[in-house]
C-alpha positions in Angstrom: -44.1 -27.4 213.2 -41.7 -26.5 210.3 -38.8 -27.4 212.5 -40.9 -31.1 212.7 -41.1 -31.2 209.2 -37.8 -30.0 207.7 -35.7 -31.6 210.5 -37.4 -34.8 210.9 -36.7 -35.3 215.2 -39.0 -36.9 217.6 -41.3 -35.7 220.1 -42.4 -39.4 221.5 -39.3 -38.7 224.4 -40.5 -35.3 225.9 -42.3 -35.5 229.2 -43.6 -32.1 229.7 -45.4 -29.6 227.3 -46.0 -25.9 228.0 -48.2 -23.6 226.3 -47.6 -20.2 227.7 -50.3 -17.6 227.3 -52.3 -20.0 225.4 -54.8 -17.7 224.8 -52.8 -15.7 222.5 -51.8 -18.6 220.7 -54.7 -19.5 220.0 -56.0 -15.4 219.5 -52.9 -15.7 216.6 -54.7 -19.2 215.0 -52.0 -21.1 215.7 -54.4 -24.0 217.1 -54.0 -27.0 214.0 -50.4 -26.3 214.6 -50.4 -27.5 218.5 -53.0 -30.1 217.7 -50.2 -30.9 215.2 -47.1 -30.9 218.2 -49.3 -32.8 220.5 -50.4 -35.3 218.4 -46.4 -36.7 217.7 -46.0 -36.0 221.3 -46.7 -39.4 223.6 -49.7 -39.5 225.2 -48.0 -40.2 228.7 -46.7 -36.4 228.9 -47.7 -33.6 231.1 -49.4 -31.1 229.5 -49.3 -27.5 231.1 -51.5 -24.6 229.9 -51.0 -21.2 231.1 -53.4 -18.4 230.5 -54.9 -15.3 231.5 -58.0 -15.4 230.2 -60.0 -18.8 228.9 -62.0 -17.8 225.6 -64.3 -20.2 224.9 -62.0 -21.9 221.4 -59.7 -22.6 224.3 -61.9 -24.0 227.1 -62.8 -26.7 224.1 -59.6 -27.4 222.9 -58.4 -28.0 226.8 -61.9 -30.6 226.9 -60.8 -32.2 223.7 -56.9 -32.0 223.8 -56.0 -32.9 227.4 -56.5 -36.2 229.8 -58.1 -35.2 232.8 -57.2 -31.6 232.8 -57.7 -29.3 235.6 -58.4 -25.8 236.3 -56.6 -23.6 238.5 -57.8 -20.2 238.7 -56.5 -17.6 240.6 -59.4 -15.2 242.6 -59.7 -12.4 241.1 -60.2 -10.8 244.7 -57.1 -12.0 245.9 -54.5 -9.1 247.2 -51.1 -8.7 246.8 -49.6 -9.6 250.4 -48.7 -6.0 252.1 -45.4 -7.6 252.9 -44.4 -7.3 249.4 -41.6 -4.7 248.9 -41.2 -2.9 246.0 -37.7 -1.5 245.4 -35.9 0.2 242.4 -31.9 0.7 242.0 -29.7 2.7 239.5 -26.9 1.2 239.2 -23.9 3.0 236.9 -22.6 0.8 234.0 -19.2 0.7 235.5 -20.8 -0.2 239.0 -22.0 -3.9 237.3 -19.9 -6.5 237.6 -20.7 -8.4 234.3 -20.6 -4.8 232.1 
């Protein structure tokens, strides 16, 4: 928001928003301030909201914020495919190419 303020650009252009663990965000009070974004955003953007948990100050602000929003959950049953591999290297500094 300061960067909105002190700089003076547009947001009208931008097509797609992301709030990324919104529930911290919002945990940290930091909700006027993306009322704030949103509201010099255009209306016509795409608003994503990622989350791990949806406290109730956030459930409302998706309600009240957000055209026709939708809620993906993932099941909290849901495994973790036994075709997954896990796999850990050492590599030696002067074994990596970039180093």
């Amino acid at each position: 928001v300061h960067h909105l303020l002190e700089v003076k650009f547009s947001l009208k252009t931008v097509e797609f928003l992301v709030f990324d663990e919104a529930d911290r965000l919002f945990e940290m009070g930091f909700a006027a301030q993306l009322r704030d974004i949103m509201a010099q955003m255009s209306t016509s953007r795409q608003t994503l909201l990622f989350s791990a948990t949806m406290p109730k100050m956030l459930a409302e602000f998706t309600r009240a914020g957000l055209r026709t929003p939708e809620i993906i959950r993932l099941d909290v049953e849901a495994k973790i495919s036994d075709k997954l591999k896990l796999a850990f290297f050492t590599v030696r500094k002067a074994e990596k190419p970039g180093a």
